[in-house]
C-alpha positions in Angstrom: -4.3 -41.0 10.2 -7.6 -39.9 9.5 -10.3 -42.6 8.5 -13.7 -41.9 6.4 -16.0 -45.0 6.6 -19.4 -45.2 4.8 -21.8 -47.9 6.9 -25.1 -48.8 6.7 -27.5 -49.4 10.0 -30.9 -50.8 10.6 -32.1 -48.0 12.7 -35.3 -49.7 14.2 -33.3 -50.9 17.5 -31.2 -46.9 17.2 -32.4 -44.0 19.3 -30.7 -42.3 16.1 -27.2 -41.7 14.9 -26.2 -39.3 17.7 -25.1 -40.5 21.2 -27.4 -39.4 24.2 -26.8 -40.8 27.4 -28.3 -44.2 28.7 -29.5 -44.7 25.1 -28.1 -47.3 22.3 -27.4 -44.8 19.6 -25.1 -45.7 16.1 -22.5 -43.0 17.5 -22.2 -44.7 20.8 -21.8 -48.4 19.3 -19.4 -47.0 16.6 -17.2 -45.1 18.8 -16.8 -47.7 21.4 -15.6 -49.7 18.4 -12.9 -47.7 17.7 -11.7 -47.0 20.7 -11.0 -50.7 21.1 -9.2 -51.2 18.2 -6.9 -48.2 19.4 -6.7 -49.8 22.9 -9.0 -47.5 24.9 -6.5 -44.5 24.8 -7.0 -41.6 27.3 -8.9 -38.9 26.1 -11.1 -40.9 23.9 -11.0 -41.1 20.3 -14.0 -38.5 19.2 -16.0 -39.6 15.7 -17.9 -37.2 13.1 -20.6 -37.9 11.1 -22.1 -36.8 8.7 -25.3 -35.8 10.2 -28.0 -36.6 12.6 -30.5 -39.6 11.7 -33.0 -39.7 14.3 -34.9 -42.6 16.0 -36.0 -45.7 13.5 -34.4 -44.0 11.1 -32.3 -46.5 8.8 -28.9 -45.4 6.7 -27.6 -47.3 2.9 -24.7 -44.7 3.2 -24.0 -42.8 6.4 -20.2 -41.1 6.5 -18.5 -40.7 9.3 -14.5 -40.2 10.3 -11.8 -40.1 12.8 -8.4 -40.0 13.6 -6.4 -43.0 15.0 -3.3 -42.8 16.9 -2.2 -46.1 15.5 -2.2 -46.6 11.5 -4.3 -49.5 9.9 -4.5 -49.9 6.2 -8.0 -49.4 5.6 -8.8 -52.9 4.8 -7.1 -54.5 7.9 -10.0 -50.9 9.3 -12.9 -52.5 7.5 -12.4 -56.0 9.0 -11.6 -54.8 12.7 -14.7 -52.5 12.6 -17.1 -55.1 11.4 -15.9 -58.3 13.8 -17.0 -56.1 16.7 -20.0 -53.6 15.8 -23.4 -55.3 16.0 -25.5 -57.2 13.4 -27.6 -54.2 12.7 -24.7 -51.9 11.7 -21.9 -52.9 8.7 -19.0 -50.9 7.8 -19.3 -51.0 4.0 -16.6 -49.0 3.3 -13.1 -47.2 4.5 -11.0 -44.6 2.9 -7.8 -42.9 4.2 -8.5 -39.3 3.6 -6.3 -36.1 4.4 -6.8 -34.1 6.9 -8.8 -31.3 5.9 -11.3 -33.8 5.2 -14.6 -33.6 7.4 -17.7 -35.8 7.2 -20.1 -33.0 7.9 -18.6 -29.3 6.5 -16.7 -30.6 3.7 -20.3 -32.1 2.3 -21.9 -31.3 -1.4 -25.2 -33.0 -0.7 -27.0 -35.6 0.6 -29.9 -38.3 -1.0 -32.6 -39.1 1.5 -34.8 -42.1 0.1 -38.6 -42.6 1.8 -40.6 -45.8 1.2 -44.3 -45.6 1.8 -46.1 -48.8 1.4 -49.6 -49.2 0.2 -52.6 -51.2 1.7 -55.3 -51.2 4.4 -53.1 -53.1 6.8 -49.2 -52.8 7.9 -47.2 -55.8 6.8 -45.4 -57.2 9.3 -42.3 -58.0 7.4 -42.4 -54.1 6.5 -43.4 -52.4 9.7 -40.0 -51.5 10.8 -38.4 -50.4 7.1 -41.8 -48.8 5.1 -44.8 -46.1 6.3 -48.2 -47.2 5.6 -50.3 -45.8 3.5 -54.4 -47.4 3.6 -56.4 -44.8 1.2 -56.4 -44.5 -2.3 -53.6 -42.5 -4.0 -52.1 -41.4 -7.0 -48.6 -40.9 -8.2 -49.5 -39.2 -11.2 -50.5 -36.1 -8.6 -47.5 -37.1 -6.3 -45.0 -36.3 -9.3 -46.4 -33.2 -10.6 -46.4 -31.9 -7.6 -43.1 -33.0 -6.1 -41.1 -31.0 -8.8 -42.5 -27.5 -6.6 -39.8 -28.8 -3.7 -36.7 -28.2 -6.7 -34.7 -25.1 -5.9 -33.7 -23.0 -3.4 -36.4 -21.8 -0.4 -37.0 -21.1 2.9 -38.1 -24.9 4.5 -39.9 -23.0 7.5 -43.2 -25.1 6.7 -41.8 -27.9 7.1 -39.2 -28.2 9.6 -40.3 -29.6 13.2 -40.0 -28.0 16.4 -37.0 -28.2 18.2 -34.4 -27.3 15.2 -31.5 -25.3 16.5 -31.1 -24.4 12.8 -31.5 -20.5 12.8 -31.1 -20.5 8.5 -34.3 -22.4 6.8 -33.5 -21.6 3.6 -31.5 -25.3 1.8 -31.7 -26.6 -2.3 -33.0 -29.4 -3.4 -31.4 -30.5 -6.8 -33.7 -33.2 -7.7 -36.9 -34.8 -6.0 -38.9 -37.7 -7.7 -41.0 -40.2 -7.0 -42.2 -43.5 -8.6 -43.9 -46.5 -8.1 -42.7 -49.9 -7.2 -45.7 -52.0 -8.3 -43.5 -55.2 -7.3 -43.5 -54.4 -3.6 -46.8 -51.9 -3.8 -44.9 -48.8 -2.2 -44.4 -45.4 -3.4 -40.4 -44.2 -3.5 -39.5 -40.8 -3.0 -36.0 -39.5 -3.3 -34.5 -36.0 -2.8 -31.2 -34.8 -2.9 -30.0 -31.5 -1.7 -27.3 -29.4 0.3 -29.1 -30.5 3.4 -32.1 -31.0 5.5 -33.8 -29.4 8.3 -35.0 -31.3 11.1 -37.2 -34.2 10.1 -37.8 -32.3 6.7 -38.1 -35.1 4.5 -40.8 -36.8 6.6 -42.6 -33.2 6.8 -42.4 -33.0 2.6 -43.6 -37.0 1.9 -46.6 -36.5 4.6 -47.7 -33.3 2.9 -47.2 -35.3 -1.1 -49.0 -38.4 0.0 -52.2 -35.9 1.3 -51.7 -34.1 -2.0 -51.8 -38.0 -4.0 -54.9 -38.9 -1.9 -56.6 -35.0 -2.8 -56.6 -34.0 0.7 -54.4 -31.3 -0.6 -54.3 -29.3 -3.7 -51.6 -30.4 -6.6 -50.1 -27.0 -6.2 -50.0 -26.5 -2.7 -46.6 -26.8 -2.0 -45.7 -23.1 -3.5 -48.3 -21.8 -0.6 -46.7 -23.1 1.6 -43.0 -23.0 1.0 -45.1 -18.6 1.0 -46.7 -18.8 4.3 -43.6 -20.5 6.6 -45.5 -21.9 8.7 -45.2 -25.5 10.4 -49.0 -25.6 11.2 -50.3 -26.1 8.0 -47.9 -28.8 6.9 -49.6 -31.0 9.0 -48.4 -34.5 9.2 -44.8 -35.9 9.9 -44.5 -39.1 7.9 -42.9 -42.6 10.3 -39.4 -42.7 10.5 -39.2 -46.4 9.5 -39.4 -45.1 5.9 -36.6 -42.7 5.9 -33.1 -43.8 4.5 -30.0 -42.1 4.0 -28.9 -43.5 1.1 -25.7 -41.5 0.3 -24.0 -38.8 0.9 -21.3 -36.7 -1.7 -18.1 -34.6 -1.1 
């Protein structure tokens, strides 16, 4: 039976979703999980996500799935998963899904969310879930110019070294941003067909320049031109980034 689970993980104590070895990564912690609840069979039980999150950063709604020798309704699933994965990781749902299902090539899109707090100093209590942002800014700028990232282009400018992706060219359906005066940070959400390597944290460094007028408001179209890495810049902290959801 084949088994798609949406969890969520605190990735602060994650050297990111994929497993690398001598590293705690969500992969490894997950598939060790299920590989108990089939009784360790011989070879062992492979799981797929959706994509890559890398190091610190956090998930609402990563998808991942797997076959199991053994069939589980996908309650009795849920409950097994979560009395043995850690506290920073929670199943929050499981679905049993046909076969031709996969969590990575049978995707529409995916919703990254970024948090950027405001003030001169880093708040403890946020340090590990928020960037920091100390100068003055303005969302009004942010939000006229985050509408240039709608569409289909070639991301070159602001994918990081060391992508194996050979193809640049993804869609962003929407991208926003708005305020949260209640916790003084700046959200920023885009959803699209996918994402280069660290892409969104590339695109919020080069909006929060443009808010502070270290950049022009109409940069981004320049750059999205000129392909190149160099003059994006900055690479916001992972501890903002979320994947929030993903859609098949």
């Amino acid at each position: 039976m084949r088994y798609k689970i949406t969890m969520a993980y605190d990735g602060t104590n994650f050297a990111g979703f994929q497993a690398q070895p001598n590293q705690r990564t969500v992969e490894g912690v997950l598939k060790r999980a299920v590989n108990k609840i089939a009784k360790n069979p011989q070879p062992e039980i492979p799981i797929f996500g959706s994509g890559r999150t890398d190091a610190g950063v956090h998930a609402f709604g990563q998808v991942v799935h797997f076959d199991l020798p053994i069939e589980m309704t996908a309650n009795n699933m849920l409950h097994a998963l979560n009395s043995i994965l850690p506290l920073d990781t929670q199943v929050k749902k499981v679905e049993i899904v046909d076969e031709d299902f996969h969590a990575r090539f049978t995707t529409h899109g995916k919703r990254y969310q970024y948090r950027m707090a405001l003030g001169e100093f880093v708040d403890p209590f946020k340090r590990n879930y928020t960037g920091n942002w100390k100068f003055p800014i303005s969302i009004e700028l942010i939000q006229q110019a985050i509408k240039d990232l709608e569409g289909t282009h070639d991301f070159s400018s602001f994918v990081a070294s060391g992508s194996t992706a050979k193809n640049h060219v993804r869609t962003i359906y929407e991208a926003k941003a708005w305020k949260d005066e209640a916790q003084n940070e700046i959200i920023f959400e885009f959803y699209g067909n996918g994402f280069l390597y660290n892409m969104v944290r590339i695109m919020v460094a080069v909006l929060v320049e443009i808010g502070s007028k270290r950049r022009p408001v109409d940069d981004i179209p320049r750059l999205l031109a000129v392909k190149d890495r160099n003059q994006a810049r900055g690479t916001a902290p992972a501890s903002g980034l979320y994947l929030k959801e993903v859609d098949y």
